[in-house]
MITIFI-307229 format. One record per residue (C-alpha): x, y, z; residue number from 1. Coordinates in steps of 0.05 Angstrom, whole numbers, plus 5000, padded with zeros to 4 digits. Example, Ala and Ser with C-alpha at 12.3 -4.5 7.8 and 13.67 -1.06 7.14 Angstrom:
2
<pt xx="5246" yy="4910" zz="5156" nr="1"/>
<pt xx="5273" yy="4979" zz="5143" nr="2"/>
***
This chain:
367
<pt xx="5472" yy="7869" zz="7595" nr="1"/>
<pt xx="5492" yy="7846" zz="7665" nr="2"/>
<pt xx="5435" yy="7843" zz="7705" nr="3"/>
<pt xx="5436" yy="7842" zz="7782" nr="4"/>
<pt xx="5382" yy="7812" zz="7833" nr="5"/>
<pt xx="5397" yy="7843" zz="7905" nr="6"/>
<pt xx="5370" yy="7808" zz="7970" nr="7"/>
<pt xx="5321" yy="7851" zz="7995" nr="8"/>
<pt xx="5341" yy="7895" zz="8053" nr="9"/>
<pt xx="5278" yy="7926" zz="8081" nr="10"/>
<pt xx="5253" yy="7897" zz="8146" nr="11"/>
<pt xx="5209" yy="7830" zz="8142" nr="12"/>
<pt xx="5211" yy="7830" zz="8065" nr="13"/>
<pt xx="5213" yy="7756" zz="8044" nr="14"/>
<pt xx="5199" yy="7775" zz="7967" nr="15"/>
<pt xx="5256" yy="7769" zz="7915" nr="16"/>
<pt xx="5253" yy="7801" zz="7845" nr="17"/>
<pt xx="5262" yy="7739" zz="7806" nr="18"/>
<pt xx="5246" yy="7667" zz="7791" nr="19"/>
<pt xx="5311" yy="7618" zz="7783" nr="20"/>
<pt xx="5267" yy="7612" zz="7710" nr="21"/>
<pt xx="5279" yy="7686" zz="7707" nr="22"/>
<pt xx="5360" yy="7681" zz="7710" nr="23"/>
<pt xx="5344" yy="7622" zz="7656" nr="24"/>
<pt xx="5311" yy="7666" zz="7608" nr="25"/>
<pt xx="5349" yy="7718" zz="7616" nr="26"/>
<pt xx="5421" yy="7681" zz="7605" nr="27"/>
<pt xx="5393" yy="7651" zz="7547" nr="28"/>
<pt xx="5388" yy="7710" zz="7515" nr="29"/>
<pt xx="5460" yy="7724" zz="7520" nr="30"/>
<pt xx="5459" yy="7763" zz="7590" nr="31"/>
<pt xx="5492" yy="7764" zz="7649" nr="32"/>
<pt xx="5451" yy="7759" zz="7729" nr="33"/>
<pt xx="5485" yy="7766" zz="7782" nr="34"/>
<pt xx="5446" yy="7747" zz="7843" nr="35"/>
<pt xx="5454" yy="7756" zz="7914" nr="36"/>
<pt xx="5476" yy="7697" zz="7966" nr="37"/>
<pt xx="5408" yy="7681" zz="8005" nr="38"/>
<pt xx="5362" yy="7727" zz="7961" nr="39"/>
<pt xx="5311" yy="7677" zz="7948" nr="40"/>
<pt xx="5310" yy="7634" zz="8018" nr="41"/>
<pt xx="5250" yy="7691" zz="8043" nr="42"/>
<pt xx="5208" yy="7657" zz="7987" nr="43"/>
<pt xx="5232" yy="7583" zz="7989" nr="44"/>
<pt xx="5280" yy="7598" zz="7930" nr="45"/>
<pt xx="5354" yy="7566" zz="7949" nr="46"/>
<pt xx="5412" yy="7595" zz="7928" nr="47"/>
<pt xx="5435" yy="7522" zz="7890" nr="48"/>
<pt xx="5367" yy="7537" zz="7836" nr="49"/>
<pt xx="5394" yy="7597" zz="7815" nr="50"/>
<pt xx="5465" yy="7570" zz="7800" nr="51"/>
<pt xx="5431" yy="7517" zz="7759" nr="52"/>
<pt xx="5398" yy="7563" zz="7718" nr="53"/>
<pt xx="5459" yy="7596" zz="7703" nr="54"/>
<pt xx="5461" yy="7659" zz="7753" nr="55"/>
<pt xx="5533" yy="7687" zz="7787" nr="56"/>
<pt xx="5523" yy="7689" zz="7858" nr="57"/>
<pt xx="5558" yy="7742" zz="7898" nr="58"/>
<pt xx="5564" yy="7758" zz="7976" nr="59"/>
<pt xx="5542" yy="7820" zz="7989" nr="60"/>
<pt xx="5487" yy="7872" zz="7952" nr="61"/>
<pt xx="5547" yy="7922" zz="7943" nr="62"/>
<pt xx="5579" yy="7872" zz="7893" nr="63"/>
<pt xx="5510" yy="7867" zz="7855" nr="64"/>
<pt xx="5516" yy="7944" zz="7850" nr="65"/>
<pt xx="5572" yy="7960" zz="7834" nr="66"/>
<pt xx="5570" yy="7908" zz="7772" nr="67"/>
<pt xx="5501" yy="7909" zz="7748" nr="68"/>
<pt xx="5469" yy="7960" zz="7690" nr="69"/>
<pt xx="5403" yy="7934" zz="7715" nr="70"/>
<pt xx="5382" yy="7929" zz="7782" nr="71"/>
<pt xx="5317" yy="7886" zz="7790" nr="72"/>
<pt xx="5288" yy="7895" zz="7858" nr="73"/>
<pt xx="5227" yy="7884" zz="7896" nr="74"/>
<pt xx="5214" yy="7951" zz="7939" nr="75"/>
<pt xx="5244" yy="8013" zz="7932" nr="76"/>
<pt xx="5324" yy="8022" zz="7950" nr="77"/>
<pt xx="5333" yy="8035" zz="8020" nr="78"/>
<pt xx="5386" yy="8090" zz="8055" nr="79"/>
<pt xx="5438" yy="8034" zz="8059" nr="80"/>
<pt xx="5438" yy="8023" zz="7985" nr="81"/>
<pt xx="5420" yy="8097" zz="7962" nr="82"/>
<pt xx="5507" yy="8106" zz="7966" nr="83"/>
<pt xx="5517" yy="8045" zz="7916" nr="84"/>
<pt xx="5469" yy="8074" zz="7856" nr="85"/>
<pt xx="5506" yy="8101" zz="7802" nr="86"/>
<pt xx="5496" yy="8153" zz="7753" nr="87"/>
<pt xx="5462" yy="8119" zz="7686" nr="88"/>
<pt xx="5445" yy="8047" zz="7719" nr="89"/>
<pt xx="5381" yy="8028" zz="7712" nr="90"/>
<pt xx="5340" yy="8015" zz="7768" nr="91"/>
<pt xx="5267" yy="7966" zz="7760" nr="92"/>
<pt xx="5226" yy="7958" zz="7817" nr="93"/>
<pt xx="5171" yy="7983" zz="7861" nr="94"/>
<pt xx="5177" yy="8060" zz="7880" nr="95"/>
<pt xx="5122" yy="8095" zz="7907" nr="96"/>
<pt xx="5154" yy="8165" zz="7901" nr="97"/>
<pt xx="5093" yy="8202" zz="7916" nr="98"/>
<pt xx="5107" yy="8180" zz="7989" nr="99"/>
<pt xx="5177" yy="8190" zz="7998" nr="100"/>
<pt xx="5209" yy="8258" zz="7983" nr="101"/>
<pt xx="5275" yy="8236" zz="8018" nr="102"/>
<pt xx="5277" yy="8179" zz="7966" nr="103"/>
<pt xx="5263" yy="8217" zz="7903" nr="104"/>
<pt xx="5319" yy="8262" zz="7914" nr="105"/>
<pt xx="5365" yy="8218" zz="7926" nr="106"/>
<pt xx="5342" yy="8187" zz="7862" nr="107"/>
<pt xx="5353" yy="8243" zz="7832" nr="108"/>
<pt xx="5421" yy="8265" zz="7854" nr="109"/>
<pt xx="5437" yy="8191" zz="7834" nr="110"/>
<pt xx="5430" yy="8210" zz="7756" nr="111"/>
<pt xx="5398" yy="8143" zz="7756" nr="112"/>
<pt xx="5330" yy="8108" zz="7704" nr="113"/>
<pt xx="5285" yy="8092" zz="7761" nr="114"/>
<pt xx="5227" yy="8054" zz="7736" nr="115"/>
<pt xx="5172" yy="8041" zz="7772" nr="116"/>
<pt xx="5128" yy="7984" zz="7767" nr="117"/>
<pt xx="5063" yy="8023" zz="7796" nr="118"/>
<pt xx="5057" yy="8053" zz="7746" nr="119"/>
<pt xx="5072" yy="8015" zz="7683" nr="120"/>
<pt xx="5012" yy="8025" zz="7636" nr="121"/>
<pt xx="4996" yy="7978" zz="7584" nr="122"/>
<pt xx="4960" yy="7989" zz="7515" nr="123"/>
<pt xx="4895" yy="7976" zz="7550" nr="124"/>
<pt xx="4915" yy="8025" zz="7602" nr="125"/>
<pt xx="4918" yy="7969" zz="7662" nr="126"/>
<pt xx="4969" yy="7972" zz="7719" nr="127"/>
<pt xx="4998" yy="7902" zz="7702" nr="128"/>
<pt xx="5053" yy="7905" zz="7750" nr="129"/>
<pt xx="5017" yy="7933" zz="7810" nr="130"/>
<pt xx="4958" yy="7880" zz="7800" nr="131"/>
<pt xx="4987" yy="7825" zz="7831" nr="132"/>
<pt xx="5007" yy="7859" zz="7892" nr="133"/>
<pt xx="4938" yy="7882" zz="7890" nr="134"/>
<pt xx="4902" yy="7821" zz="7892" nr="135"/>
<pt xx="4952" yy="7793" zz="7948" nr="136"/>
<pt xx="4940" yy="7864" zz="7992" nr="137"/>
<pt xx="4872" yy="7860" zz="7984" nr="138"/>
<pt xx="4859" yy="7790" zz="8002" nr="139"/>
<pt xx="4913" yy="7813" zz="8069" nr="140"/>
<pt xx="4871" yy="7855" zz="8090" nr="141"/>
<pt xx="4816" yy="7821" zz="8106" nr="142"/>
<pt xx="4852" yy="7765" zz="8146" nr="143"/>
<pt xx="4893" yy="7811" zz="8183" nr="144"/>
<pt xx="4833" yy="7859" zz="8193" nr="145"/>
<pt xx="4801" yy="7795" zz="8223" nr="146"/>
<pt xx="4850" yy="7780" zz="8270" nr="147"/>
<pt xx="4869" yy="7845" zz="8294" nr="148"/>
<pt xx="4781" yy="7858" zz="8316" nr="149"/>
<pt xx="4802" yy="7796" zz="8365" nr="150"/>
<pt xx="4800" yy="7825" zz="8437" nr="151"/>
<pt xx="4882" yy="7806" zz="8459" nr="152"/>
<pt xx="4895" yy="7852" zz="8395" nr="153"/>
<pt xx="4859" yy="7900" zz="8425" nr="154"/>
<pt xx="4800" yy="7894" zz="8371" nr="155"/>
<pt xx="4725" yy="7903" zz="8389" nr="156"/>
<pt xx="4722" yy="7822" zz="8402" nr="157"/>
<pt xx="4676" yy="7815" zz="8329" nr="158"/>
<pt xx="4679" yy="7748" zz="8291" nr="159"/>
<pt xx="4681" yy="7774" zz="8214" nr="160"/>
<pt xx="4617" yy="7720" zz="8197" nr="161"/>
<pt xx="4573" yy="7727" zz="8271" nr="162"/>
<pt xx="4546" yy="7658" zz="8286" nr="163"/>
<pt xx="4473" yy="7645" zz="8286" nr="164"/>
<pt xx="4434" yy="7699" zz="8326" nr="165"/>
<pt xx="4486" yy="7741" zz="8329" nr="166"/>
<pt xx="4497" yy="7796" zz="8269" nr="167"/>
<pt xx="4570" yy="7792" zz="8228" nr="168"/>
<pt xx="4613" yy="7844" zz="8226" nr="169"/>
<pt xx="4608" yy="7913" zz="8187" nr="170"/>
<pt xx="4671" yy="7918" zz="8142" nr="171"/>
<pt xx="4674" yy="7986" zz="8099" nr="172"/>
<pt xx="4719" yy="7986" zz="8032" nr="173"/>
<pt xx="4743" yy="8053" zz="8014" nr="174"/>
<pt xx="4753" yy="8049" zz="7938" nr="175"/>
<pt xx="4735" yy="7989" zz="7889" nr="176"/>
<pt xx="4790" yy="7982" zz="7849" nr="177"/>
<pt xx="4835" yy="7908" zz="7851" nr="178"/>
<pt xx="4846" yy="7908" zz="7924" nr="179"/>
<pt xx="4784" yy="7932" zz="7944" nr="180"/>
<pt xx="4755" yy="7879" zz="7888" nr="181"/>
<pt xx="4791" yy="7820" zz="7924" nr="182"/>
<pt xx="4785" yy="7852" zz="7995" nr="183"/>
<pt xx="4702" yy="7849" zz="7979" nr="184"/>
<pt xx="4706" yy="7779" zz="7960" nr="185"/>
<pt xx="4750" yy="7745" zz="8011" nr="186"/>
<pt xx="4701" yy="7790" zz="8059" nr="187"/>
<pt xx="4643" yy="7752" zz="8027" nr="188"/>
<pt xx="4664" yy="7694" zz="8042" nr="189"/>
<pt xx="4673" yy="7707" zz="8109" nr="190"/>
<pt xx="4596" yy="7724" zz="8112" nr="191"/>
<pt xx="4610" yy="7790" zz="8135" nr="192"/>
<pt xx="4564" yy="7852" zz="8122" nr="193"/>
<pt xx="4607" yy="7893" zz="8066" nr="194"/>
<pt xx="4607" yy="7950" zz="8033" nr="195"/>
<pt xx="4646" yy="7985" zz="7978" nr="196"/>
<pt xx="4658" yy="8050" zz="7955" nr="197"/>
<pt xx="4672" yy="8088" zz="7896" nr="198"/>
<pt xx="4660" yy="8143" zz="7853" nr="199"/>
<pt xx="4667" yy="8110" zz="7787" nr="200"/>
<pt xx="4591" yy="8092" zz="7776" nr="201"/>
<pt xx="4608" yy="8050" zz="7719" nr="202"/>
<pt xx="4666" yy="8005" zz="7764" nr="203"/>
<pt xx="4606" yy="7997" zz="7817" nr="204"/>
<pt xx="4553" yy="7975" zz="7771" nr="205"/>
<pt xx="4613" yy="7921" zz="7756" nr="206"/>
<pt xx="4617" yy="7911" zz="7824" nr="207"/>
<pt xx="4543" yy="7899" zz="7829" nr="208"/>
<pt xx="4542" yy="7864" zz="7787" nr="209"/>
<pt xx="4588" yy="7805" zz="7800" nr="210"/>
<pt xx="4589" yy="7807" zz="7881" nr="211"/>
<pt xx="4550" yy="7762" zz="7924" nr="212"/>
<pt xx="4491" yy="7792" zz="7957" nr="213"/>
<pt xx="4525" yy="7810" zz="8017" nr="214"/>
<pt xx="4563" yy="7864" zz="7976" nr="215"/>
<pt xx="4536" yy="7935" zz="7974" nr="216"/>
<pt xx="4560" yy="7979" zz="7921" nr="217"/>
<pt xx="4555" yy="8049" zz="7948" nr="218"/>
<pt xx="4583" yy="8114" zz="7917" nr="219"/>
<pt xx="4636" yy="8146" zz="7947" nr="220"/>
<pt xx="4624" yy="8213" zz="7980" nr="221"/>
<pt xx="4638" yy="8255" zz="8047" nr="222"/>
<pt xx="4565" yy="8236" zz="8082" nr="223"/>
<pt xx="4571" yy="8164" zz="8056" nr="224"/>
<pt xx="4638" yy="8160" zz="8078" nr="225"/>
<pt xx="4616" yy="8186" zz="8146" nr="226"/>
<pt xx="4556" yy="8147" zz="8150" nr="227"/>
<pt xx="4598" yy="8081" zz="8143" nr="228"/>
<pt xx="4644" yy="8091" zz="8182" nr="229"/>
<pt xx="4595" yy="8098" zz="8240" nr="230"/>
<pt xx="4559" yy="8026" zz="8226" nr="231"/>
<pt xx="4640" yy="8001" zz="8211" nr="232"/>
<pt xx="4676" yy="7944" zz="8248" nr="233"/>
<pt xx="4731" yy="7936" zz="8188" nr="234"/>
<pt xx="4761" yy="7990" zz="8150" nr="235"/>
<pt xx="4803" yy="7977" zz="8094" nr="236"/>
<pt xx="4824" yy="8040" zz="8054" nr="237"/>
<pt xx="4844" yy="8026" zz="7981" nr="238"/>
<pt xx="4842" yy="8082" zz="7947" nr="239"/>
<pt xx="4892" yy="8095" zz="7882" nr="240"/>
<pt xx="4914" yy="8147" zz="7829" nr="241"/>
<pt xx="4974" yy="8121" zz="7800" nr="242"/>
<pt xx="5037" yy="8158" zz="7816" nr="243"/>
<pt xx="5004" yy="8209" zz="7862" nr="244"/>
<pt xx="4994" yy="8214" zz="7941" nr="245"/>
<pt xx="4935" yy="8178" zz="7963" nr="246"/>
<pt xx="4874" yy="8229" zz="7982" nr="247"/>
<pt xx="4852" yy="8230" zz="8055" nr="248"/>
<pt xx="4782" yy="8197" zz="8052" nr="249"/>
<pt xx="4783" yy="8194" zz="8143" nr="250"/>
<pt xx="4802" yy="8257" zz="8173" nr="251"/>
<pt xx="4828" yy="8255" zz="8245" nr="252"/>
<pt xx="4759" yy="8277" zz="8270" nr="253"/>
<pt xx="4722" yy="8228" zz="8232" nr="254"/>
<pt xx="4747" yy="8171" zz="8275" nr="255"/>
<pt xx="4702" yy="8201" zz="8337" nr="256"/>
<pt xx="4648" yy="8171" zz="8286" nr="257"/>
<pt xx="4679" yy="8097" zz="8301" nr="258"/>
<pt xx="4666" yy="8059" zz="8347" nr="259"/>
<pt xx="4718" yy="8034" zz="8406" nr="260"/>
<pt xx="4757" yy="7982" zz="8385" nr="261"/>
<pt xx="4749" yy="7988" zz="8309" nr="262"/>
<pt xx="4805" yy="7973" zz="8254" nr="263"/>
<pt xx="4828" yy="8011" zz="8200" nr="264"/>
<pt xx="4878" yy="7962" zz="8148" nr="265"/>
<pt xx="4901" yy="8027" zz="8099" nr="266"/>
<pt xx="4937" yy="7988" zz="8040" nr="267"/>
<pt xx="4935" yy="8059" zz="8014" nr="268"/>
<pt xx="5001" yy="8074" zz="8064" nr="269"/>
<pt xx="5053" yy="8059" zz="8002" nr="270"/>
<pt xx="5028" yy="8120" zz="7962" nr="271"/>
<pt xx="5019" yy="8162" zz="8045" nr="272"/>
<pt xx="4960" yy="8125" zz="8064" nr="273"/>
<pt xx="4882" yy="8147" zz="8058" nr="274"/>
<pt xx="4873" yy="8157" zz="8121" nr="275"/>
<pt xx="4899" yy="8221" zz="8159" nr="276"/>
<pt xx="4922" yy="8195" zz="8224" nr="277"/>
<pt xx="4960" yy="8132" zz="8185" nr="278"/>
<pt xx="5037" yy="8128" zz="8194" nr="279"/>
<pt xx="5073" yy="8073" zz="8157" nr="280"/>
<pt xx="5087" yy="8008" zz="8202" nr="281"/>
<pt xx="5125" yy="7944" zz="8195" nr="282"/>
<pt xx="5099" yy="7867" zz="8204" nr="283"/>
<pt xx="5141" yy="7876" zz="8268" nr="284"/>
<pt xx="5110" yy="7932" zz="8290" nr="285"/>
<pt xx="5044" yy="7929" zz="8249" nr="286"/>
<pt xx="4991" yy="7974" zz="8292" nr="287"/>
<pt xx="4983" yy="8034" zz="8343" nr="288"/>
<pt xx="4926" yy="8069" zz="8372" nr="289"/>
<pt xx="4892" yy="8129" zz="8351" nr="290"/>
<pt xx="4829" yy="8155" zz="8387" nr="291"/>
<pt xx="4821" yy="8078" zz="8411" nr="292"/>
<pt xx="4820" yy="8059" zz="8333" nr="293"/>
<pt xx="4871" yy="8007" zz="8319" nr="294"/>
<pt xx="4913" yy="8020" zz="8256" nr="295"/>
<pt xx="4944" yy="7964" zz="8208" nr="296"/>
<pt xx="4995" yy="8009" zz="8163" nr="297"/>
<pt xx="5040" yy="7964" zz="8136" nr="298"/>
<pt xx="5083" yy="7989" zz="8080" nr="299"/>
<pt xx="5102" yy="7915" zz="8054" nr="300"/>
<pt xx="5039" yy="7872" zz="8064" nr="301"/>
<pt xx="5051" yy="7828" zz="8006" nr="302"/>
<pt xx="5120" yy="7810" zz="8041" nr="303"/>
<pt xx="5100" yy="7760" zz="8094" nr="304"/>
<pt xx="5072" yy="7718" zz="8042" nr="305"/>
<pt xx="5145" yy="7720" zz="8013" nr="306"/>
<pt xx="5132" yy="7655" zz="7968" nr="307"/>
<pt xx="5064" yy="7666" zz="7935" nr="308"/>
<pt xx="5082" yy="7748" zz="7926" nr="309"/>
<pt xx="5145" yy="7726" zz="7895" nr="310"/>
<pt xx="5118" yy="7679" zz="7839" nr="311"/>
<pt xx="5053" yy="7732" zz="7829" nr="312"/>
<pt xx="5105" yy="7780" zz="7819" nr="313"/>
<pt xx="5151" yy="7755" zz="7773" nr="314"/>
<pt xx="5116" yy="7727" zz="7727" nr="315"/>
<pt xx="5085" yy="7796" zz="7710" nr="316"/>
<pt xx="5156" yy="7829" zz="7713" nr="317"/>
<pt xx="5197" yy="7778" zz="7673" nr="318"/>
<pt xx="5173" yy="7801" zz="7607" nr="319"/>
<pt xx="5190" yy="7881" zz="7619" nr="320"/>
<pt xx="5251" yy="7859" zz="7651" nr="321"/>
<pt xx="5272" yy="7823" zz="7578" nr="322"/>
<pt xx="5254" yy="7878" zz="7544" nr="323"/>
<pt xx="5301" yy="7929" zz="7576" nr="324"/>
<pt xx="5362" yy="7886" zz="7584" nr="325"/>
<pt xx="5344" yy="7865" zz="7502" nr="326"/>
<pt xx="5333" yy="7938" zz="7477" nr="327"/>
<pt xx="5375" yy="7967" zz="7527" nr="328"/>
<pt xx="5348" yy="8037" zz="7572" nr="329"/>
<pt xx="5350" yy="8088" zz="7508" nr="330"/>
<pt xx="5292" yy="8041" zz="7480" nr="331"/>
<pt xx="5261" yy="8040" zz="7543" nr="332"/>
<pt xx="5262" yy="8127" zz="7543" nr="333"/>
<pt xx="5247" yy="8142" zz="7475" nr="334"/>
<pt xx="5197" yy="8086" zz="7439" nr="335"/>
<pt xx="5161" yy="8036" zz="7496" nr="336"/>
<pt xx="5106" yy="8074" zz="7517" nr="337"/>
<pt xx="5094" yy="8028" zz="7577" nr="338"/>
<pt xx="5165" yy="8033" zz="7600" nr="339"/>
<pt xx="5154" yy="8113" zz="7589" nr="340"/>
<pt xx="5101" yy="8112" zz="7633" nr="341"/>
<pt xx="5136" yy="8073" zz="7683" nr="342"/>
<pt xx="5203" yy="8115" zz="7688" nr="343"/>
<pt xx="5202" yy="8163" zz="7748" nr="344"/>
<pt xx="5265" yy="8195" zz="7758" nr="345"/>
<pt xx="5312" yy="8201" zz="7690" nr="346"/>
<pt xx="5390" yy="8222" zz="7698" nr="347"/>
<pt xx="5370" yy="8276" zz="7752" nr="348"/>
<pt xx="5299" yy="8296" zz="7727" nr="349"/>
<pt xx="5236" yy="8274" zz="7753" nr="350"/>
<pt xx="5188" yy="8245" zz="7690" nr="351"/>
<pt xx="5126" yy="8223" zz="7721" nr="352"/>
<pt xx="5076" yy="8283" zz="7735" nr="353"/>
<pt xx="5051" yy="8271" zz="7789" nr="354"/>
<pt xx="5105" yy="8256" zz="7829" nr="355"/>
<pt xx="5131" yy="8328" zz="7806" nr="356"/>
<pt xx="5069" yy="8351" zz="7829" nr="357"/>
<pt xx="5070" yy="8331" zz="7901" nr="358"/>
<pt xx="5132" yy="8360" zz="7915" nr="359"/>
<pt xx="5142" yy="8414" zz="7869" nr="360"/>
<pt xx="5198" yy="8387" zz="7830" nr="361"/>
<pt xx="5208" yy="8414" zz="7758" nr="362"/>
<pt xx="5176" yy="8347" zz="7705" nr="363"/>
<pt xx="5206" yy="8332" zz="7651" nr="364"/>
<pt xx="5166" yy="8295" zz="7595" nr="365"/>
<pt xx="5204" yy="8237" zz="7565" nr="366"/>
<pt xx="5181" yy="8202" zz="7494" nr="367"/>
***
């Protein structure tokens, strides 16, 4: 199979889809990759490693395209590469369909396999592919969330830890799955006040269980919710369910609740954001005002950290990645139930429920 590795087009994304060890593997197997000039140099990866692993480089992402079966990318294809899908290529990266209606249909029309790594189950029922992101999002949060509560951000002026005789910041965790796990710990350590929310009581008594003291474990619920956000300095919104739009946890009215000055980090905004007044924003771009709440929406947080998101990434993809290009997409369809539950969009037919569900589309079951 000829696989091809695309430089990523979307704006500040230093990430690339695969390790020169990758293209290594992968040719030793008997495959083709064909990578993209410069793909790599966003993560420290020169162009020189992957020839000596034994990848074909190319100029431009069109040639990639228009040669590859399997496209390996690192976030969703944008408008300027929509035109250079073809029908029955196979497409690996991350999606987020739920959040993008414009995208699924072109998908769709594009009679393409569109696997999505959010939401690749495996026999335990984990999100293997979406954890590493995860842990790098969550632990983002908290550092931009600290910087952006500095006063020339136009934050409240709070240090995340106080000092002595002066009480640390309030930083509220909507949802306590892996980023809000790793958002709660790098908080921890900052010696902030924290609590998390949830409404899995068995994931909080976890959570209890294994956080410092300066954790709260709090279930999740409209007068909770409100409550916090009234005491809140930090909000980081975290919420998941796989596939699906996020839920809106903070109405627009709820942020009269906040104080001036407050910051909400919604790493939710991939799957629309928890978080009703979020839009999507860039690391250009990264925050607006709403009610005087600042807002951190950035669709691609694991991006600026181009080199350790890269290596987190791929050495969680690699595997699945092997596995298609070895058994080939029919495999993939009819007898992986992992890949199964990552496929999407299938020659013109949305497979994944809930993305059917948010916008009404027709799903097809697959397996």
């Amino acid at each position: 199979m000829i696989i091809g590795v695309p430089r990523e087009v979307k704006d500040d994304e230093y990430r690339v889809a695969m390790l020169p060890v990758g293209v290594e593997e992968l040719v030793s197997r008997g495959h083709k990759v064909i990578v993209q000039a410069n793909a790599g140099i966003g993560s420290g990866l020169a162009d020189h490693a992957y020839l000596q692993a034994g990848a074909e480089l190319v100029s431009s992402g069109e040639d990639v395209f228009r040669q590859a079966d399997l496209i390996v990318k690192v976030k969703e294809p944008m408008p300027s590469e929509w035109s250079l899908i073809r029908p029955g290529q196979i497409l690996f990266t991350y999606f987020h369909f739920a959040a993008d209606k414009k995208l699924t249909e072109a998908m769709l029309r594009s009679q393409a396999s569109c696997f999505a790594y959010e939401t690749l189950r495996d026999a335990q029922g984990r999100l293997p592919l979406l954890t590493p992101m995860s842990e790098v999002a969550g632990r983002m949060s908290i550092q931009e969330g600290a910087k952006y509560l500095e006063r020339p951000q136009m934050g409240r002026g709070i240090l995340l830890g106080g000092v002595p005789g002066v009480a640390p910041a309030h930083i509220t965790i909507l949802g306590g799955g892996v980023v809000g796990a790793n958002a709660a710990r790098i908080a921890a350590g900052f010696q902030a006040d924290v609590a998390i929310l949830d409404v899995n009581l068995d994931r909080l008594r976890y959570l209890d269980d294994v956080m410092p003291p300066n954790v709260n474990a709090l279930f999740s619920d409209r007068h909770t919710i409100r409550e916090e956000l009234k005491l809140a300095d930090l909000v980081i919104g975290s919420v998941l369910i796989p596939g699906a739009k996020a839920p809106y946890l903070v109405k627009k009215d709820d942020l009269k609740l906040m104080k001036p000055g407050s910051v909400i980090i919604d790493v939710a905004i991939d799957q629309g954001g928890c978080v009703e007044t979020s839009r999507p924003t860039t690391h250009q771009n990264p925050t607006y005002m709403v009610d005087d709440i600042l807002h951190y929406c950035v669709t691609n947080m694991p991006g600026a950290v181009g080199r350790t998101s890269t290596y987190a990434l791929c050495n969680v993809t690699l595997p699945w990645v092997c596995q298609i290009a070895d058994k080939g997409c029919e495999w993939a369809v009819t007898s992986s139930k992992p890949l199964q539950a990552a496929l999407n969009v299938h020659a013109g037919k949305v497979t994944n429920e809930a993305v059917a569900q948010t916008f009404g589309f027709e799903y097809c079951s697959v397996g």
